[in-house]
C-alpha positions as CSV (number, residue, x, y, z in Angstrom):
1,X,83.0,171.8,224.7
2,X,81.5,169.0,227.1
3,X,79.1,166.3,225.6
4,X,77.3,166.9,222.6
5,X,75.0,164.2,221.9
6,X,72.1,165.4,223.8
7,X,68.8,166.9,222.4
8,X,67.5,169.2,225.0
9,X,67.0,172.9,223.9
10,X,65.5,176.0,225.6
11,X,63.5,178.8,224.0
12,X,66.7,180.7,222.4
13,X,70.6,180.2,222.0
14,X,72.5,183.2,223.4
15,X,76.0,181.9,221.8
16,X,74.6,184.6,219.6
17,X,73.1,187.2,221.7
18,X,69.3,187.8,220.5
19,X,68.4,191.3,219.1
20,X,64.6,192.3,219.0
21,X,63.5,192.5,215.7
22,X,60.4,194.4,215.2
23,X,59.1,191.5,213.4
24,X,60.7,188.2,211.8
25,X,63.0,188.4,209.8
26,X,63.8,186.9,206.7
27,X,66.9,185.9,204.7
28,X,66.2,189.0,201.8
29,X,66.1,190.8,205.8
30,X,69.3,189.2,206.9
31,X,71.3,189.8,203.1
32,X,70.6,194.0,203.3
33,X,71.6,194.6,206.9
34,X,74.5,197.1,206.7
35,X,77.8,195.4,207.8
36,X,79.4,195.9,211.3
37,X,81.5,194.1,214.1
38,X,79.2,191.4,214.3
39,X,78.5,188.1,212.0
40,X,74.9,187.5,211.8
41,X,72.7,184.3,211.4
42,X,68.6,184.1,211.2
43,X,67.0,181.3,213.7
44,X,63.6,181.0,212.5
45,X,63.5,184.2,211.7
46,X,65.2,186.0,214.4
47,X,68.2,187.8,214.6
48,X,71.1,186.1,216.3
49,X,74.7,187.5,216.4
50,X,78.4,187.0,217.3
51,X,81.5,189.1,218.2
52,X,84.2,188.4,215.7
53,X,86.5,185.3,215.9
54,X,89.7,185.3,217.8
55,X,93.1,185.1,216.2
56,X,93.3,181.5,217.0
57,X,89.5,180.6,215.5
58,X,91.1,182.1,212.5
59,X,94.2,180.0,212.4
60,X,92.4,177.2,212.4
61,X,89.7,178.3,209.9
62,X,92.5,179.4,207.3
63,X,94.6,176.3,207.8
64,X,91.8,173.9,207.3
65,X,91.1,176.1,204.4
66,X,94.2,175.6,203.1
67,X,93.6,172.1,203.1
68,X,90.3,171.4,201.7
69,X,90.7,173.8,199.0
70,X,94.0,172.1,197.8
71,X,92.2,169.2,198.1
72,X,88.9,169.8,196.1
73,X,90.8,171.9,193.5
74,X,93.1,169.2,192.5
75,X,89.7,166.6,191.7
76,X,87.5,169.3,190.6
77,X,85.3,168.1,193.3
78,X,83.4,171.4,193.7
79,X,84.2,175.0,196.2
80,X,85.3,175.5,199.5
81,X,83.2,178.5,200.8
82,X,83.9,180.7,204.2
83,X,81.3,181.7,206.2
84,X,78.5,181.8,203.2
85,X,75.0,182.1,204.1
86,X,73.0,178.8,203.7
87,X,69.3,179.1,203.9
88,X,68.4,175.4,205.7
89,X,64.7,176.4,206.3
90,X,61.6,178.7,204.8
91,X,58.8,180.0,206.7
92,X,60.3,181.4,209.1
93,X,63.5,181.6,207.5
94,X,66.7,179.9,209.2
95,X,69.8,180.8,207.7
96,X,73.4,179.9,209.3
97,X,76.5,180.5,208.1
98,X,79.2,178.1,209.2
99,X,83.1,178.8,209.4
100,X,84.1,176.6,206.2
101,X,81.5,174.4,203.8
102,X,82.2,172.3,200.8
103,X,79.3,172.3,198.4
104,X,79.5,169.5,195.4
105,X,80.0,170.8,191.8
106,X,76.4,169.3,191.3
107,X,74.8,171.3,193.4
108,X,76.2,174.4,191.7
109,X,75.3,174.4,188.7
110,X,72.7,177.4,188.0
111,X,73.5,179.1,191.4
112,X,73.6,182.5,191.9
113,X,76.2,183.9,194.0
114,X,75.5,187.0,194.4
115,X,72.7,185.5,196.9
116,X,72.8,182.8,199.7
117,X,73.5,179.4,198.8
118,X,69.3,177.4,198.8
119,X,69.7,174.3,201.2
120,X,72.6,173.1,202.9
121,X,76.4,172.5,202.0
122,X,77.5,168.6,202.1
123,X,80.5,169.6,204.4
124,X,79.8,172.1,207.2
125,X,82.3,172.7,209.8
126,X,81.8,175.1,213.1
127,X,85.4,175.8,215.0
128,X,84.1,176.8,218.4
129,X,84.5,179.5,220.5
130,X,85.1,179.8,224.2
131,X,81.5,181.7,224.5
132,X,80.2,178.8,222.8
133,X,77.9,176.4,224.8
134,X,76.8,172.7,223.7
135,X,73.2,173.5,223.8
136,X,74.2,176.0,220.8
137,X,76.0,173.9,219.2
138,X,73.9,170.9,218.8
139,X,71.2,173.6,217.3
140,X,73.2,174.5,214.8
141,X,74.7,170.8,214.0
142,X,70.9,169.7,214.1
143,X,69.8,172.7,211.5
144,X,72.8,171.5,209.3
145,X,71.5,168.0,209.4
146,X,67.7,168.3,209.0
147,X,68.2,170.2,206.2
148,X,70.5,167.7,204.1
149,X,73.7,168.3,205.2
150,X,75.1,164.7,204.8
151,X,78.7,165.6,207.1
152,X,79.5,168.1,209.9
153,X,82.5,168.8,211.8
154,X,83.0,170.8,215.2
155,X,86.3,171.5,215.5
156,X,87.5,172.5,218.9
157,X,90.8,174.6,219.5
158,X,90.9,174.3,223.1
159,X,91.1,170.9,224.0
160,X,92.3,170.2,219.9
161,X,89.9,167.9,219.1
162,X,87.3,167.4,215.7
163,X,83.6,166.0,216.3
164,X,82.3,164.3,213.9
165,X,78.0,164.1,212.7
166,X,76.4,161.9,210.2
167,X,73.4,161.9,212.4
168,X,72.8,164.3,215.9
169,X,72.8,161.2,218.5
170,X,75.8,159.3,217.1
171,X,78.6,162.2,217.5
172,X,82.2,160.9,216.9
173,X,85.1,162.4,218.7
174,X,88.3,162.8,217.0
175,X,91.3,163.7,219.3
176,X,94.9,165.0,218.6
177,X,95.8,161.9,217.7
178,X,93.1,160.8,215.1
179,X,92.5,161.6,211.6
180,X,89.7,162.9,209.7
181,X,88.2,160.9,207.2
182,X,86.4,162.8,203.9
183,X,84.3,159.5,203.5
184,X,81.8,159.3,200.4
185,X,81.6,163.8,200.5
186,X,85.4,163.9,200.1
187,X,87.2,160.5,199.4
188,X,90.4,160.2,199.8
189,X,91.0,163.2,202.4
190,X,92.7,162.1,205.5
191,X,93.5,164.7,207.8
192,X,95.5,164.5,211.4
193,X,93.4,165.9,213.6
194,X,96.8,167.6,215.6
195,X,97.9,169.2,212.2
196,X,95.0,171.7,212.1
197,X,96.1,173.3,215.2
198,X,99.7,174.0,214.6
199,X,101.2,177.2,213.9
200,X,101.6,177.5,210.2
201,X,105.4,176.9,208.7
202,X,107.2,180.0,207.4
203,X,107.2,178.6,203.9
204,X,102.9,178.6,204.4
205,X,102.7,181.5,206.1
């Protein structure tokens, strides 16, 4: 997904292709549009979208699912959430909806779930796409992390690798070989990175 750790941004991400609003939006807006082929994400208030994921985006996504949600199940630790809305900012309204999140069982006490989640999750985790470009994704990892997000990982399918943020300059790579590490959000998960890309097993199929 070449480097990542850069900060330069130009006017608008088309990862997502732009649609004109007639005005800017906001995330009451974004939760009554009608559903289509698209998934849909608010950038300060304007509507961004993205074809559905590939078959292999969604391997990846379920078998990290699998994972976490064994994992945070067993400790009581909190929920594993796909692609829930997130509103990071007010004002305009920014609202982005990453592949997988963890959100603390803290945090969810009082929530209501039949709207999007107030503030970031503590885990967010983007598997890219091939239409994906760095520019894009450093906008969303920065959104994640300005607005509390204390962990994000970019997974990439391609070249089977896991990027690490604590903080947007000081990106860690994780290659085929490595492991991922819960830290202080999940302790005690270790992952090898080359496990979330393998064909499931018949017996987890």
């Amino acid at each position: 997904m070449g480097a990542l750790d850069g900060i330069g941004r130009p006017p608008y991400r088309p990862r997502m292709e732009p649609q004109v609003p007639r005005s800017i939006l906001t995330a009451s807006d974004l939760a009554a549009l009608a559903d289509d082929e698209c998934r849909h994400e608010l950038e300060a208030g304007w509507l961004v979208s993205e074809p559905l994921p590939s078959l292999l985006h969604d391997r990846v996504r379920r078998t990290l699912e699998r994972i976490l949600e064994t994992f945070v199940a067993r400790r009581r630790l909190g929920e594993v959430f796909g692609e829930a809305g997130f509103v990071l900012a007010r004002d305009p309204d920014t609202v982005r909806g990453p592949d997988l999140s963890f959100v603390a069982r803290e945090r969810l006490v009082g929530v209501d779930y039949a709207r999007f989640f107030e503030g970031a999750p503590d885990l967010a985790i983007e598997i890219l796409s091939p239409s994906n470009r760095p520019y894009q994704v450093r906008a969303k990892v920065a959104d994640y992390l300005s607005a509390g997000c204390r962990l994000v990982w970019v997974v990439n399918p391609q070249n089977r690798s896991v990027t690490t943020y604590r903080e947007l300059l000081a990106p860690r790579m994780l290659t085929a070989d490595g492991e991922l590490d819960g830290e202080d959000i999940l302790p005690g998960l270790r992952v090898h990175v080359g496990s979330i890309f393998e064909p499931p097993r018949n017996d987890e199929a």
